[in-house]
C-alpha positions as CSV (number, residue, x, y, z in Angstrom):
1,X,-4.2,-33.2,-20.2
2,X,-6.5,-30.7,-18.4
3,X,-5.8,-26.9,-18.4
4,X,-4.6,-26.6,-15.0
5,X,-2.2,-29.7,-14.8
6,X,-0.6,-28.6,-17.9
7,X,-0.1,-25.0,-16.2
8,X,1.3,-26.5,-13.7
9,X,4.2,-29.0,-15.2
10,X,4.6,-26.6,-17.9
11,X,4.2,-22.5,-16.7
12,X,5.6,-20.6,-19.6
13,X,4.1,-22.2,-22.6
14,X,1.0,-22.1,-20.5
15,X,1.7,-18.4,-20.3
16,X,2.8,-17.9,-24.2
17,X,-0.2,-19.8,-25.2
18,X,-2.7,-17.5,-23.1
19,X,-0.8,-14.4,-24.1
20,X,-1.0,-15.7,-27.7
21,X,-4.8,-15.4,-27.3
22,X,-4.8,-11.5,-26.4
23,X,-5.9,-12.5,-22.4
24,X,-4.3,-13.8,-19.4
25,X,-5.1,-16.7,-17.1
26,X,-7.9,-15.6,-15.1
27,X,-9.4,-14.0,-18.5
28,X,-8.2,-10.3,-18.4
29,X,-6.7,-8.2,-21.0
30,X,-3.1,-7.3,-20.3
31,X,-3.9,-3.9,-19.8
32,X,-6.7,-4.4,-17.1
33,X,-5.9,-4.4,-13.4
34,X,-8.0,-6.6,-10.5
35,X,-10.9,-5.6,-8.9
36,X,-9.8,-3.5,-6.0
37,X,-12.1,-3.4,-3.0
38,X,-11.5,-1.6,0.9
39,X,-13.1,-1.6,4.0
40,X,-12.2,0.3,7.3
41,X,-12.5,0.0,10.8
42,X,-12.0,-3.6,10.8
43,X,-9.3,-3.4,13.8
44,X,-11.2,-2.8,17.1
45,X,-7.9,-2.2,19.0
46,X,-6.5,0.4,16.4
47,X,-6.8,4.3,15.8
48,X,-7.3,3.8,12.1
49,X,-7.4,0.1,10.0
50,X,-8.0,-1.1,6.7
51,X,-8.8,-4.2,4.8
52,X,-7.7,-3.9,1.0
53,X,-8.4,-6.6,-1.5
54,X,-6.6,-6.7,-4.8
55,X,-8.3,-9.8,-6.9
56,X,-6.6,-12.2,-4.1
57,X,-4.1,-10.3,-2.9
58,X,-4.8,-9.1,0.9
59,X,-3.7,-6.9,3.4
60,X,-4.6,-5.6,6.7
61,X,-3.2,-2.2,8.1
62,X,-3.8,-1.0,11.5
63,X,-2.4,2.4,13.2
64,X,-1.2,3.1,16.4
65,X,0.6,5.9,17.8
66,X,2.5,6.8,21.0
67,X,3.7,10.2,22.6
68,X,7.7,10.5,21.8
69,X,10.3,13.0,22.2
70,X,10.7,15.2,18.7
71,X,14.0,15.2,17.1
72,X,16.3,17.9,18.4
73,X,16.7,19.1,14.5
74,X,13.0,18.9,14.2
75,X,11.5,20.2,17.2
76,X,7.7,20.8,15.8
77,X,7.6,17.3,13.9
78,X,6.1,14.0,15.0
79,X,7.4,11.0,13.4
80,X,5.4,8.3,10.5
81,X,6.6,4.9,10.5
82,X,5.2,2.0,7.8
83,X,6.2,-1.6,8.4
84,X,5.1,-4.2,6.1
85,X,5.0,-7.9,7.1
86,X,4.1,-10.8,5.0
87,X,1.8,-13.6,7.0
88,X,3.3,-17.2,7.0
89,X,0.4,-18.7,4.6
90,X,0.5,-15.5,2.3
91,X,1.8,-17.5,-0.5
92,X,3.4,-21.4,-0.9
93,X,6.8,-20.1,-2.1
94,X,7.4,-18.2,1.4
95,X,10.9,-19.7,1.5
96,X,11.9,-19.5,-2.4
97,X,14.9,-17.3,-2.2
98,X,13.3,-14.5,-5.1
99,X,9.7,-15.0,-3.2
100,X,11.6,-13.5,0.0
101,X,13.0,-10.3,-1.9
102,X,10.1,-9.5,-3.9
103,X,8.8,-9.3,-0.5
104,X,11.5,-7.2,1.3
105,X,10.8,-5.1,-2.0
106,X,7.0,-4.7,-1.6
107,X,7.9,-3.2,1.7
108,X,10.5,-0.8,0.8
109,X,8.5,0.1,-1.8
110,X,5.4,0.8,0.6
111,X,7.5,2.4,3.1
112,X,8.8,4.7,0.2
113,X,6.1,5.8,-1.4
114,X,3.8,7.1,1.6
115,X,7.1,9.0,2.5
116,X,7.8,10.6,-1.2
117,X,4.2,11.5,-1.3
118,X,4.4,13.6,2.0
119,X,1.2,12.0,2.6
120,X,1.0,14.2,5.9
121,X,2.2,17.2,4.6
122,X,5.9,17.9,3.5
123,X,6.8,18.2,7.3
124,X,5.2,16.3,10.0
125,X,4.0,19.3,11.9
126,X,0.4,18.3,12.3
127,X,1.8,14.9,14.9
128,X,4.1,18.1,17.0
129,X,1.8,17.7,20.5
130,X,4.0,20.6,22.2
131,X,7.4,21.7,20.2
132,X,10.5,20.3,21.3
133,X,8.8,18.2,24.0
134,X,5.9,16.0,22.9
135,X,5.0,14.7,19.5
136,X,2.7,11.8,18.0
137,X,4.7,8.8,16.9
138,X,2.2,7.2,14.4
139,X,2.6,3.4,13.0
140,X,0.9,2.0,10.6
141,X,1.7,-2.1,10.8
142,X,0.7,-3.9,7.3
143,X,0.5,-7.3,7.4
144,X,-0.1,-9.3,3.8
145,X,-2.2,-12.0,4.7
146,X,-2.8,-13.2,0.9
147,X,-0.2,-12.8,-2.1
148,X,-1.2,-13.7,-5.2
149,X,1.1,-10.6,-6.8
150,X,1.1,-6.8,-6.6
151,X,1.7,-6.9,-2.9
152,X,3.2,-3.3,-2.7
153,X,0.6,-2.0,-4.2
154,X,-2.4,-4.0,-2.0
155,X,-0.1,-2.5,1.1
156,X,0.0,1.0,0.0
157,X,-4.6,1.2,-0.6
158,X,-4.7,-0.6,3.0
159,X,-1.8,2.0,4.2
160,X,-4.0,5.2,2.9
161,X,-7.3,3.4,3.8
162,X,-6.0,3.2,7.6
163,X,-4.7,6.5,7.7
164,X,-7.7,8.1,6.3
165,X,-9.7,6.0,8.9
166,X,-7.3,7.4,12.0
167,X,-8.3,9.1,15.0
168,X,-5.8,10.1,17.7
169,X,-6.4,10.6,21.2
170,X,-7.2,14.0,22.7
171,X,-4.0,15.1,24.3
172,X,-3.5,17.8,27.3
173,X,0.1,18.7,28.2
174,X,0.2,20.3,32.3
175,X,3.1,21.5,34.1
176,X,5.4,19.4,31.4
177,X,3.7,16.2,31.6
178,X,1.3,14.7,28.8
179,X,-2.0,12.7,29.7
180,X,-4.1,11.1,27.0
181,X,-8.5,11.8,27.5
182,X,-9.4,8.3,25.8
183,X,-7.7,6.2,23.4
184,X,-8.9,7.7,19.9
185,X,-12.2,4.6,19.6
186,X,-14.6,6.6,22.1
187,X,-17.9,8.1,20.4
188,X,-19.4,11.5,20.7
189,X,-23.4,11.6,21.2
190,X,-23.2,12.3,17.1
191,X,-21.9,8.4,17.0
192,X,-18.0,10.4,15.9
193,X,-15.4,9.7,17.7
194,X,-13.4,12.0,19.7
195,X,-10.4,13.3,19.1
196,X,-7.5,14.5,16.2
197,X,-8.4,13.1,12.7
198,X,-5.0,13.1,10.8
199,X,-4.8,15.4,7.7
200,X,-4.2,13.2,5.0
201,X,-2.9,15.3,2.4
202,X,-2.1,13.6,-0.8
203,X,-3.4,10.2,-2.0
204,X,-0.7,7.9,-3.6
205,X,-1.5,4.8,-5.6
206,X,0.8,2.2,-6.3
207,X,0.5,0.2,-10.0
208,X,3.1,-2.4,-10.7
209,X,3.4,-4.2,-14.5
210,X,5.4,-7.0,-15.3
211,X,7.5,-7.7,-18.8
212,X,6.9,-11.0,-19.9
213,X,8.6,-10.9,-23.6
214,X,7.0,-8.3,-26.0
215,X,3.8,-8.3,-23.2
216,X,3.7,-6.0,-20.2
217,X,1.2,-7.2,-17.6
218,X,-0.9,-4.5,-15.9
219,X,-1.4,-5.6,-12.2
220,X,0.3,-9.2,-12.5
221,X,-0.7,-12.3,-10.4
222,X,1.6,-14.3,-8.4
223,X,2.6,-16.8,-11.2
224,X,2.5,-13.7,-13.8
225,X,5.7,-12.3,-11.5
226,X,7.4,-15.6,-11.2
227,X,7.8,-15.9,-14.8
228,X,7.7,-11.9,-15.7
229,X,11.8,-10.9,-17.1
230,X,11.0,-7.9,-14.6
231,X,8.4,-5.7,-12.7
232,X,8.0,-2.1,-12.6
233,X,6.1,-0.6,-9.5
234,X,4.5,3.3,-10.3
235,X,3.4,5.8,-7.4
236,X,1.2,8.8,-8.6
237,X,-0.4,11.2,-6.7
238,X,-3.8,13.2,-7.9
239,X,-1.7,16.2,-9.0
240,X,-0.2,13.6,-11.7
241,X,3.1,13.5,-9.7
242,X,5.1,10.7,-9.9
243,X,6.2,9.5,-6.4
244,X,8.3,6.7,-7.3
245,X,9.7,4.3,-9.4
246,X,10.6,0.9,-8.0
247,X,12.1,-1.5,-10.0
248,X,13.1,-5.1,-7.7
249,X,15.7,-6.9,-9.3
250,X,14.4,-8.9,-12.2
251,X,15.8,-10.8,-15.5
252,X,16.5,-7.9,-17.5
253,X,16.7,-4.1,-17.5
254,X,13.6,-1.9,-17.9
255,X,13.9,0.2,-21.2
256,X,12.5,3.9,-21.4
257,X,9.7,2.8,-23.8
258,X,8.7,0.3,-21.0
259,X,9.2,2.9,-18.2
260,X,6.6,5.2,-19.9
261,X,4.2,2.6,-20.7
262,X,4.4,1.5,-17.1
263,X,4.0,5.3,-16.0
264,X,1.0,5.3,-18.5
265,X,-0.9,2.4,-17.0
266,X,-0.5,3.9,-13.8
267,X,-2.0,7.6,-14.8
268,X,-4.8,5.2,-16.4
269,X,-5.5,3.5,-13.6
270,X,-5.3,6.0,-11.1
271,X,-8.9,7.4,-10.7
272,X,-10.5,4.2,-10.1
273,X,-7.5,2.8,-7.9
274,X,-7.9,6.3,-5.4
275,X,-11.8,6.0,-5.8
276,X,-11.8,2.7,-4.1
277,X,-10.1,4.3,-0.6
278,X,-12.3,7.5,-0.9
279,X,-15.0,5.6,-1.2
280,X,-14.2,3.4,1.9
281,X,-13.5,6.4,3.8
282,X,-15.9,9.0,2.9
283,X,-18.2,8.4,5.8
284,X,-15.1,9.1,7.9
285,X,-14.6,12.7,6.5
């Protein structure tokens, strides 16, 4: 019987075999993650977008951003929203029941950890247009387009890649009403475009390993998490912070040995993960 039939009629002891071996099934060590890649500007229509690759996994991010009303608690704050979608084709288990709240997880966790890691500052100060009256309400929309595993993490590079990339219109506020002077994509004779680039602050990156057994899987592929006992998700942040912890459901409890080894895959990881989104965005700066 060929490799990949007998992978597919028989998963685990495909996977115990493998794991047996010291690698996995595309040929990594357990403790390696997937090539990570990112490129911006790939959404005409948007203030800011991002196309992040993690091996297969995909997702797109694009920012847009609307004058509001500030909260009445908050009056010099703007507002930061993340939504994270999955596309119809972004996997072949869309309607499995544990396929739909992995995915409902990935986006919490998303959500969560650009908001832990104040990536805009600890208030939202910088998005206040004119306090109590006007203030920027930024979106960033993620849509998964490809999940072969680690979807939070894909999300949150393509969430930081689109913010990075983000321009916002040039605003003037007379006699109490707001008018925007071009939509954020118009150039300067320097080839820059005009306008507010957002102060990104802090740079999170998201690492999630998955138990299987005695084996914890560093950056695990789709059919790595269907058969993983549970999944740990990391957030760090350059100062060595630790943003979050995100553990969705799974088979078993997470110990504190597997916590820390978790945490210390994702400290491991970190330079080269944040490298890949500075070095997308650098000619942005």
């Amino acid at each position: 019987m060929e490799s990949a039939a007998y992978a597919r009629l028989y998963p685990r002891e495909a996977c115990e075999k493998t794991l047996a071996s010291g690698a996995r099934g595309d040929g990594r060590p357990l403790g390696r993650a997937r090539a990570r890649t990112c490129a911006t500007g790939v959404a005409s229509g948007a203030l800011g977008s991002a196309l992040a690759k993690h091996g297969a996994t995909t997702a797109c991010a694009g920012v847009t951003a609307t004058i509001a009303t500030p909260d009445a608690t908050r009056p010099e704050e703007g507002f930061l929203e993340i939504a994270v979608d999955h596309a119809p084709q972004a996997s072949e288990d869309a309607r499995d029941g544990r396929t739909r709240g992995r995915r409902e997880a990935a986006a919490a966790a998303c959500a969560s950890a650009v908001a832990n890691a104040a990536v805009l500052g600890k208030d939202l100060k910088q998005l206040c247009v004119e306090r109590g009256t006007f203030a920027w309400r930024v979106r960033v929309d993620v849509i998964v387009l490809c999940d072969d595993g680690g979807a939070a993490d894909c999300a949150v590079t393509a969430v930081m890649a689109a913010l990075r990339d983000c321009v916002l219109p040039e605003v003037a506020v007379t006699r109490g009403k707001v008018a925007l002077e071009g939509d954020g994509t118009a150039m300067n004779g320097d080839g820059v475009r005009k306008g507010t680039r957002l102060d990104v602050q802090t740079m999170p990156v998201c690492l999630t390993t998955a138990l299987y057994r005695e084996h914890l899987l560093v950056d695990p592929t789709r059919e790595e998490e269907a058969l993983s006992e549970c999944e740990v998700s990391v957030v760090l942040t350059e100062d060595g912070l630790l943003r979050g912890v995100f553990k969705p459901g799974g088979e078993v409890e997470a110990t504190e040995d597997t916590l820390m080894k978790c945490i210390a895959a994702a400290k491991l990881h970190y330079a080269a993960s944040a490298k890949v989104v500075l070095e997308a965005t650098e000619d942005e700066e």
